[in-house]
C-alpha positions as CSV (number, residue, x, y, z in Angstrom):
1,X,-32.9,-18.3,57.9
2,X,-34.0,-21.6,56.2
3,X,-31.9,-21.5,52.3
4,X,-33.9,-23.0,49.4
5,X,-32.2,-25.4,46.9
6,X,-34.1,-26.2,44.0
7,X,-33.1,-29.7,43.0
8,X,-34.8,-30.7,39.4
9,X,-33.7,-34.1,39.6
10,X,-35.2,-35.5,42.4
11,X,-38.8,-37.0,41.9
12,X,-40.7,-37.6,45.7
13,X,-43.5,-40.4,45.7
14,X,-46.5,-39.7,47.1
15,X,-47.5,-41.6,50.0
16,X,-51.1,-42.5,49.3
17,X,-50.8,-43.9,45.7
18,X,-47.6,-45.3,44.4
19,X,-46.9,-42.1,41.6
20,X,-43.9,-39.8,41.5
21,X,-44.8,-36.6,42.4
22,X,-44.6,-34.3,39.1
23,X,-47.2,-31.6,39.5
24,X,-48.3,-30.6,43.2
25,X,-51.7,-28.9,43.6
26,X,-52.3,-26.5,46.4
27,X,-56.1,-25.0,47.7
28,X,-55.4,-21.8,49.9
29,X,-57.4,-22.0,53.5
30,X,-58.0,-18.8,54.8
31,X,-57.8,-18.7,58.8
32,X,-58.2,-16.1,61.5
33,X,-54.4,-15.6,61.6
34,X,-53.8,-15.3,58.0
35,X,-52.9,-18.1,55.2
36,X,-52.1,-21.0,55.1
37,X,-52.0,-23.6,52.4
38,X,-52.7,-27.0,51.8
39,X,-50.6,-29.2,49.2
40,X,-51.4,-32.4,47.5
41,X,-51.0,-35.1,44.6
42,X,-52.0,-34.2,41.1
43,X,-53.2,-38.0,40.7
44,X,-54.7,-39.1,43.4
């Protein structure tokens, strides 16, 4: 099993535009197998 750490401190850049990463967005995609999801910059 993977373990989660939160860690509030860390900011990730995104790699299309030159932001720190503060808000993600995510749009859910609905496949024959189940869910899945897809994750992206609030900015760009």
């Amino acid at each position: 099993m993977i373990e989660l750490t939160e860690k509030d401190e860390v900011k990730p850049l995104c790699p299309y535009c030159p932001a720190a990463i503060d808000e993600l967005w995510f749009q859910q995609v609905r496949i024959f197998f189940g869910r899945r999801y897809v994750y992206f910059c609030s900015i760009c």
